[in-house]
C-alpha positions as CSV (number, residue, x, y, z in Angstrom):
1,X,-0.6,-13.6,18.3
2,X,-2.4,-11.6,16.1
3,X,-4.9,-13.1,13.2
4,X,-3.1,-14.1,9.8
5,X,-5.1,-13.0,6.8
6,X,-5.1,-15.9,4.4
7,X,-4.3,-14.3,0.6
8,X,-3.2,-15.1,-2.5
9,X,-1.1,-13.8,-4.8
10,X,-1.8,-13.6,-8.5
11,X,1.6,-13.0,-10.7
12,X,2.6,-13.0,-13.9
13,X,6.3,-11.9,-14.2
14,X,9.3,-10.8,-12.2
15,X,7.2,-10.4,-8.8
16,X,8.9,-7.8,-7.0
17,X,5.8,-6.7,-5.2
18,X,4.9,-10.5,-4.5
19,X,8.8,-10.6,-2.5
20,X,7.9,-6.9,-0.9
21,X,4.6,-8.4,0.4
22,X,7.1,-11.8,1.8
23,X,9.6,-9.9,3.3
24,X,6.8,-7.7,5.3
25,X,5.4,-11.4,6.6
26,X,8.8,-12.7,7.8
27,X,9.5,-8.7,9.3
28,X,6.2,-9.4,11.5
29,X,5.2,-6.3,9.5
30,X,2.3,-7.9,8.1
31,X,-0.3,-10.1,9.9
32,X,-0.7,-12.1,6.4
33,X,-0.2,-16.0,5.2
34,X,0.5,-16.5,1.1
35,X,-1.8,-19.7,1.0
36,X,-1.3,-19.7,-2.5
37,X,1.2,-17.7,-5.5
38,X,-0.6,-18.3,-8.4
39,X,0.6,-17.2,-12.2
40,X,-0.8,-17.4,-16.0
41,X,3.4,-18.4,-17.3
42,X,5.2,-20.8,-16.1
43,X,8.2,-19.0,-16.7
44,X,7.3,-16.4,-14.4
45,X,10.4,-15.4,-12.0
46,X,8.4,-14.7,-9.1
47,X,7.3,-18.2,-8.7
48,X,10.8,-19.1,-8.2
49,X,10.9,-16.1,-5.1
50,X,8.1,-17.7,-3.8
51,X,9.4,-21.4,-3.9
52,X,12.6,-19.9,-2.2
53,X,10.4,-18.9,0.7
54,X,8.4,-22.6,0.7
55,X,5.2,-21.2,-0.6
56,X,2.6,-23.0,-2.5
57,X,2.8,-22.1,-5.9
58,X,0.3,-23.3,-9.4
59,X,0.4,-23.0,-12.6
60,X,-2.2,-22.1,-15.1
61,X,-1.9,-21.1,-18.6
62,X,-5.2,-19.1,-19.8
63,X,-4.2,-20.0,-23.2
64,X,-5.3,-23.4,-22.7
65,X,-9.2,-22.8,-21.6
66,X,-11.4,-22.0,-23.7
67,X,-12.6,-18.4,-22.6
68,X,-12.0,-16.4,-19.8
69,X,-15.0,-17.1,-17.5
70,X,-13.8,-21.1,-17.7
71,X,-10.3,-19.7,-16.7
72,X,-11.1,-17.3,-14.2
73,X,-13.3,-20.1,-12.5
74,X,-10.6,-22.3,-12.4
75,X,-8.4,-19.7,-10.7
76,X,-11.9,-19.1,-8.2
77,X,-11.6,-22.9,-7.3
78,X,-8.1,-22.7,-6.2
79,X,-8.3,-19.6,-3.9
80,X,-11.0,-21.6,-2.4
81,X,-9.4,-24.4,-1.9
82,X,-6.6,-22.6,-0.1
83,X,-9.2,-20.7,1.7
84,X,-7.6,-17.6,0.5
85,X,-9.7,-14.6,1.7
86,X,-8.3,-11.7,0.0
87,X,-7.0,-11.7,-3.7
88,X,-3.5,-9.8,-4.2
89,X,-2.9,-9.0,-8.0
90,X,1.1,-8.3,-7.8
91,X,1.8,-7.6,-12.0
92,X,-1.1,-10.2,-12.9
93,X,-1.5,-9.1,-16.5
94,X,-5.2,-10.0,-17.2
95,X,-8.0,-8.1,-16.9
96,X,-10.5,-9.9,-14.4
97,X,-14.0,-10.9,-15.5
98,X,-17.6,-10.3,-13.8
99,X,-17.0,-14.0,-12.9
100,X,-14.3,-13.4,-10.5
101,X,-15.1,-9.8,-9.6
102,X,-18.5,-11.2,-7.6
103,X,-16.7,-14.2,-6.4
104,X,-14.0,-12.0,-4.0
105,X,-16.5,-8.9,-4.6
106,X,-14.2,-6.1,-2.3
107,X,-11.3,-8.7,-1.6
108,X,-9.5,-8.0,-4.5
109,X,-6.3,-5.7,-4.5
110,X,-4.2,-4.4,-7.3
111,X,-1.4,-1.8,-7.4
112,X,-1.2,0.4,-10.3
113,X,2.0,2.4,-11.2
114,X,0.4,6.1,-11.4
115,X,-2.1,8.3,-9.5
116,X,-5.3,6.7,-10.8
117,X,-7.6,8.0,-12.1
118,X,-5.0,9.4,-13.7
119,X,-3.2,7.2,-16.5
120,X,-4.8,3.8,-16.2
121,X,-4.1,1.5,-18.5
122,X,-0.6,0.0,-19.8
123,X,2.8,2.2,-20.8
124,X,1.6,4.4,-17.7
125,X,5.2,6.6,-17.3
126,X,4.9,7.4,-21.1
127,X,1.8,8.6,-20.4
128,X,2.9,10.7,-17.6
129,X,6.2,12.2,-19.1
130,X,3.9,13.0,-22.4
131,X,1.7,15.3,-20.5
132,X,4.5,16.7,-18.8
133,X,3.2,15.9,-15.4
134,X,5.3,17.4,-12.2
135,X,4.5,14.3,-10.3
136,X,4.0,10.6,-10.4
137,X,3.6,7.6,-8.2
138,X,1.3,4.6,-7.3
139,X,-2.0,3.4,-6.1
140,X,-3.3,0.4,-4.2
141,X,-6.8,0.1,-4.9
142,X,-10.1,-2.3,-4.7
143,X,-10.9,-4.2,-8.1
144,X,-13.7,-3.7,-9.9
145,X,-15.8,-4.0,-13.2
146,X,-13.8,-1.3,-14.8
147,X,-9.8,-1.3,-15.5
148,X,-8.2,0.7,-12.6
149,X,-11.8,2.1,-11.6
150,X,-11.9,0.6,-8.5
151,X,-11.8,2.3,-5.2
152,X,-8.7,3.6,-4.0
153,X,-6.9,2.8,-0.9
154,X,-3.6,4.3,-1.0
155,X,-1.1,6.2,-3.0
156,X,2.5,7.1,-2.9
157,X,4.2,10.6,-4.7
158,X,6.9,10.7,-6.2
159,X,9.0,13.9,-8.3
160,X,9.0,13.8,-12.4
161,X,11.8,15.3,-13.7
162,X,12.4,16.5,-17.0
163,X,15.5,14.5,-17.8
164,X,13.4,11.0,-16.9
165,X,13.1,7.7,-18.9
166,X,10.0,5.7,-18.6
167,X,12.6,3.3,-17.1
168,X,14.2,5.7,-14.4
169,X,10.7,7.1,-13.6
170,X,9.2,3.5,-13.3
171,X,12.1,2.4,-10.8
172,X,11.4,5.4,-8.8
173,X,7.9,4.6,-8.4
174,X,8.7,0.5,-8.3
175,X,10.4,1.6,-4.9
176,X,7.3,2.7,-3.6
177,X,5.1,0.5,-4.3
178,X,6.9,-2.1,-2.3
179,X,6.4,0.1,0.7
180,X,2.6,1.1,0.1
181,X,0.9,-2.5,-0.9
182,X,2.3,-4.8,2.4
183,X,1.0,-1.4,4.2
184,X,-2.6,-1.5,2.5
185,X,-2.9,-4.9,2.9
186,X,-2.0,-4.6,6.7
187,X,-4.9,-2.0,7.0
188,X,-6.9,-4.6,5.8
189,X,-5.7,-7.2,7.9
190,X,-6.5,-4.7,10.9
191,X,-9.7,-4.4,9.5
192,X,-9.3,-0.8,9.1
193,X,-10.6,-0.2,5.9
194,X,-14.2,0.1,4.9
195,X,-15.9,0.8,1.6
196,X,-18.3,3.6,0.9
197,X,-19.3,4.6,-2.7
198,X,-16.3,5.0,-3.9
199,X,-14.1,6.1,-1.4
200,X,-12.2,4.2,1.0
201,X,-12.7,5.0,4.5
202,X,-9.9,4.3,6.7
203,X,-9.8,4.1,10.3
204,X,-7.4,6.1,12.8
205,X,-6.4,8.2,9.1
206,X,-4.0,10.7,10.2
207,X,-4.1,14.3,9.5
208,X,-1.0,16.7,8.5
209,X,-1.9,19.7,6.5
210,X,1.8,20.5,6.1
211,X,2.4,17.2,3.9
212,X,2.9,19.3,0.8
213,X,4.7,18.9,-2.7
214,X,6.2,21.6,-4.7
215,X,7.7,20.9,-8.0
216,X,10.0,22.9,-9.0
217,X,10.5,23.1,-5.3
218,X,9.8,27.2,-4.1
């Protein structure tokens, strides 16, 4: 039986990705144990997906410490408790300190919904229908010390089109970021992934020059 990578799961809201990154475990599509799902509301939807599924789930409002170094140590203290080894960020909305960045320096994911560096940041589908971009997608990348700065493991295309919404573009790219972040995480589960500078080197990487997009198509 292959190894299990112990993570945790950092949420916020609805928790789509969170159920993406579930239903790859339980399809034997991910070599991954949730030791812990972990949100900042207690309202947050996607603790409810992961109680469904019999996970360990906590609560803590970073309202009620007194800055965020004290709350991000709390949060630390927990993912060590669970022995969690890599940190999954699935629509966690707070930005991480120095605290927490050394503590799980290079085991920290996030998926952001545009082609970083490109459009980092909130509102990120505004962004890319005001500059009239052709394409969109998402990014799974390494946390660091800068807001969606840190090295980037994998991205997903998808078409603009002129008549989009922010909604309609973000549900187009939503679809693909439950596809890309069990896979990323699986790389790293395989231990396929390695850091250097700021790339991401990853073992076995396919080559196809003929993976092209044209829009308008030609």
């Amino acid at each position: 039986m292959a190894r299990q990578l112990p993570i945790g799961v950092l949420i916020s809201g609805n928790g789509t990705n969170l159920q993406a990154i579930i239903d790859a475990i339980e399809a034997r599509a991910l070599d991954a144990k949730i030791e812990v799902v972990l949100s900042n509301k207690a309202d947050a939807y996607g603790l409810a997906r992961a109680q469904k599924h019999n996970l360990y789930t906590a609560v803590l409002d970073h309202k009620s410490f007194s800055s965020r170094e004290a709350y991000d140590q709390a949060v630390v203290d927990i993912l060590r408790r669970c022995k969690v080894e890599l940190v999954v960020l699935a629509g966690f909305m707070r930005l991480l300190s120095p605290l927490f960045i050394k503590a799980y320096s290079n085991r920290i994911m996030n998926i952001h919904p545009a082609l970083l560096p490109a459009f980092p940041g909130l509102r990120v589908q505004k962004k890319a229908l005001d500059h009239g971009v052709r394409f969109s997608g998402c990014t799974v990348h390494f946390v660091n010390d800068e807001c969606d700065e840190g090295p980037i493991i994998m991205q997903a295309v998808v078409p603009v089109f002129p008549d989009d919404s922010e909604s309609v573009l973000a549900a187009r790219i939503l679809k693909q970021e439950h596809k890309i972040y069990p896979r990323a995480i699986q790389l790293y589960a395989e231990r396929k992934v390695h850091i250097v500078g700021r790339r991401v080197m990853v073992d076995d990487l396919s080559k196809d020059e003929k993976q092209v997009l044209i829009q308008p198509q030609i």
